[in-house]
Structures are given as structure tokens and as C-alpha cells.
C-alpha positions in Angstrom: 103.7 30.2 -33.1 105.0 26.5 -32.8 102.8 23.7 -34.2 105.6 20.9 -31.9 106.4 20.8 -28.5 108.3 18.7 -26.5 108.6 18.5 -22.9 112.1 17.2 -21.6 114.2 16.7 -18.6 116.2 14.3 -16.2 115.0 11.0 -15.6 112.3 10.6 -13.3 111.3 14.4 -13.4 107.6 13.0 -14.7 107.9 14.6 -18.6 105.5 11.4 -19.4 103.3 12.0 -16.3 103.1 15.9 -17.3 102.3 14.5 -20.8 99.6 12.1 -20.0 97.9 14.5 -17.3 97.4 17.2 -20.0 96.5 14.4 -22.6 93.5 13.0 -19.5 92.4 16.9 -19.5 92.3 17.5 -23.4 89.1 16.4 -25.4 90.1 15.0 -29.2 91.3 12.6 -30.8 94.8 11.8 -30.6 97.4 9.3 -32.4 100.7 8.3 -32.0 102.8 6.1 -29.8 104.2 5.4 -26.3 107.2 3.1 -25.1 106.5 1.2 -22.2 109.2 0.0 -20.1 108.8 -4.5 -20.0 109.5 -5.8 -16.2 110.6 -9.2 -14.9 109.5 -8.9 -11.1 111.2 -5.5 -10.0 113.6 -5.2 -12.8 113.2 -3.4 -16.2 114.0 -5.6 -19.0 113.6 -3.7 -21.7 111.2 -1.8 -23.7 108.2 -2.2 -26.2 107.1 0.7 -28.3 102.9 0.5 -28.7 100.1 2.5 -30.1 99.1 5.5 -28.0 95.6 3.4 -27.4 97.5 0.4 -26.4 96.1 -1.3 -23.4 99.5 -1.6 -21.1 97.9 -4.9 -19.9 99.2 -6.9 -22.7 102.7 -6.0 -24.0 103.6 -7.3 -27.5 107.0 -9.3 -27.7 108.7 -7.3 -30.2 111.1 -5.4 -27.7 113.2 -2.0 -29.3 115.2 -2.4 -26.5 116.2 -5.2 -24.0 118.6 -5.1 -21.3 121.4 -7.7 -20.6 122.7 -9.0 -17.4 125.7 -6.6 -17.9 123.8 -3.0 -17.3 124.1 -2.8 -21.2 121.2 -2.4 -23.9 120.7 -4.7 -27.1 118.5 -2.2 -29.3 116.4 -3.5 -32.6 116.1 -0.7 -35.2 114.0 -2.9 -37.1 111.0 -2.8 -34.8 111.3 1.0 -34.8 111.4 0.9 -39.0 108.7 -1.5 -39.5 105.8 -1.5 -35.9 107.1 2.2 -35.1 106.6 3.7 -38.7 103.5 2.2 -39.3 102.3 3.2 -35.9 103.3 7.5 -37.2 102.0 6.4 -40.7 98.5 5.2 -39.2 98.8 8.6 -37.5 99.4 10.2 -40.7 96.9 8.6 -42.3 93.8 9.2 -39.4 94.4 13.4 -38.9 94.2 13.7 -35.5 93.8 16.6 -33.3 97.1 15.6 -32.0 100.4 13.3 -32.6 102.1 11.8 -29.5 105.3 10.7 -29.2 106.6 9.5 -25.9 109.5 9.6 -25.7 112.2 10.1 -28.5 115.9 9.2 -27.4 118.9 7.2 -28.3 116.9 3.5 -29.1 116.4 4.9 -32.4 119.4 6.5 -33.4 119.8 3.6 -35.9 116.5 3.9 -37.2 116.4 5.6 -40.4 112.8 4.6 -41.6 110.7 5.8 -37.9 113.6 8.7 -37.6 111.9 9.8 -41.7 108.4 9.4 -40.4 108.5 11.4 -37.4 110.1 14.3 -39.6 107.1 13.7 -41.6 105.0 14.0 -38.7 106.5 17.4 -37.6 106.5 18.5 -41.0 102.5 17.7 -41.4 99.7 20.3 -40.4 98.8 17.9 -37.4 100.7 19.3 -34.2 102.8 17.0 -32.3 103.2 17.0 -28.8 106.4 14.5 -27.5 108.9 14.1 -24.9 112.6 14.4 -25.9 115.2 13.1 -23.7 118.3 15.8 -22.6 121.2 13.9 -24.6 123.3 15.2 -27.3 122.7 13.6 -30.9 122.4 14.0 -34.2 118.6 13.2 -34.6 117.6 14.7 -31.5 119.3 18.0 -32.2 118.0 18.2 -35.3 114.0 18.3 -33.4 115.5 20.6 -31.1 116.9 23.0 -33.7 113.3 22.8 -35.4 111.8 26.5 -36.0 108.8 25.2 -35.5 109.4 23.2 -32.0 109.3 24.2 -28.9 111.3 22.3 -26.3 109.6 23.1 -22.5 112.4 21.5 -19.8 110.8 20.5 -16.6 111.8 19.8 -13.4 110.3 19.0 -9.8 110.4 22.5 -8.7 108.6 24.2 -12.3 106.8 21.2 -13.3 103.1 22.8 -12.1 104.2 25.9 -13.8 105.2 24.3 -17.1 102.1 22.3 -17.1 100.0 25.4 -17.1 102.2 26.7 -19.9 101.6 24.0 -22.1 97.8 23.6 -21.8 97.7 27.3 -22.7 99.6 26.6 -25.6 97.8 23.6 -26.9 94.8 25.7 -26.4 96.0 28.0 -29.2 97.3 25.2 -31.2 94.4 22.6 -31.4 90.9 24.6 -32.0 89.0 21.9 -30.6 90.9 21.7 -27.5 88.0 21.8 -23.8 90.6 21.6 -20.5 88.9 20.7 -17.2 90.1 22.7 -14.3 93.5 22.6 -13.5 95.5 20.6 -11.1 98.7 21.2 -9.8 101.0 17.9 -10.3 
């Protein structure tokens, strides 16, 4: 049985909408963290990684990513080692029904510190349930290769189907797990 799954996919498939509508239907308690994308008017200017609480209303300044003029992305591992780890150590630390981590992907590549604590987090009895992105590296191989992770790929045709999958599975994995009925996304 897995204890970690992550839901991944192309962009703008909705693995963070899957996420948060099982998350709404699940009763528990549940840590972990979220990156928000930042906006000036219509455009994205970068992103902030917050508490899974976090009310999106007010967006801290420390950005782990912010986007240039050119198209191309200044990223600050140290946000990730210092606001992101204590964010999965606080996680650690409370026992949770459930870890969340959306979304892992190429930001923290450089990120040795939050890259150690979210091992630590798969590695603890608490199960973790995340969203991956479908890129090739290092770190995010290594989650992928996990025996004890399961990686569900969605897309717009399966997504109702997957969703159904993985609130069965959480069902078996967290023992104090009540789903309303389901809806089809």
C-alpha cells in the first residue's frame, strides 16, 4: 500500500483543483503548504509559497519565484530553506491526518534544506498527498521512484475518474477519513 501520492500532469489540467476538491470533501486535520501564483493586473509575477491555512487574501512578500520582463524566472532557494522548511517542520511537529504539498517542481531544485524536509515528510508515518509537476530532474525523480509513492497523472478526459481513485485510496490510508458524496469535476 502507498502512504504518498501525488497527482501530476500538464499545466492547466486542474491537479491543484483535483487536490483541493478532495481536500473540501475530507474531514481532518491537515498541514502543509501551497504556492500561490502573485499577479500584477492580469499578469503573473511570480510566486509565494504559504501555509496550507494561509488566507490567499494577503500574500507575504517573500516571493520563491519572480518573473522578469524577459519571460525568464529569478528563483530564491533561500525562502524555500528557511519559510518553506519551517512550514514541513511545523507539519512535522503538529501530526496531522495529512501533509500537503502543492506543488513540487523546478523552483526548488536549488534548495537543499525544504528538498531534506520533504524527504523527511515522506519518510514520516504521516501520509502526504502533493502535486508533482511532469519534468525530468533529479529531485523530482527521486519522489517518483519512491516505493512508497504513488504518482496518479490526470488529464481533462480521466480527471473524474482519477478523483474517485484517490478518495478511495485516502480512504484506506487516513482512518479518520468521512467523504461527502461525490462530484464529478
Amino acid at each position: 500500500m502507498y502512504k504518498n501520492i501525488f497527482i501530476t500532469g500538464n499545466i492547466k489540467v486542474g491537479k491543484s483543483t483535483l487536490l483541493n476538491h478532495v481536500i473540501k470533501r475530507l474531514k481532518g486535520r491537515f498541514s502543509g503548504f501551497k504556492t500561490l501564483p502573485t499577479m500584477i493586473g492580469e499578469l503573473r509575477s511570480g510566486f509565494v509559497i504559504v501555509p496550507w491555512t494561509h488566507n490567499e487574501k494577503q500574500l507575504p512578500d517573500q516571493y520563491i519565484a519572480k518573473h522578469l520582463a524577459d519571460g525568464n524566472w529569478v528563483i530564491f532557494p533561500n525562502i524555500f530553506d528557511t519559510i518553506g522548511s519551517k512550514i514541513l517542520e511545523d507539519c512535522l511537529d503538529e501530526k496531522p491526518n495529512l501533509i500537503i504539498m502543492d506543488e513540487l517542481g523546478f523552483f526548488e531544485s536549488n534548495s537543499p534544506i525544504f528538498q531534506n524536509k520533504i524527504i523527511q515528510c515522506l519518510d514520516s508515518p504521516i501520509p502526504v498527498l502533493g502535486v508533482i509537476k511532469p519534468m525530468d530532474n533529479i529531485f523530482l525523480n527521486s519522489i517518483r521512484n519512491r516505493k512508497d509513492v504513488l504518482v496518479l497523472e490526470i488529464d481533462k478526459d480521466n480527471r473524474s475518474e482519477q478523483c474517485k481513485l484517490l478518495e478511495e485510496l485516502l480512504r484506506k490510508m487516513i482512518h479518520l477519513t468521512n467523504f461527502g458524496e461525490h462530484v464529478s469535476l
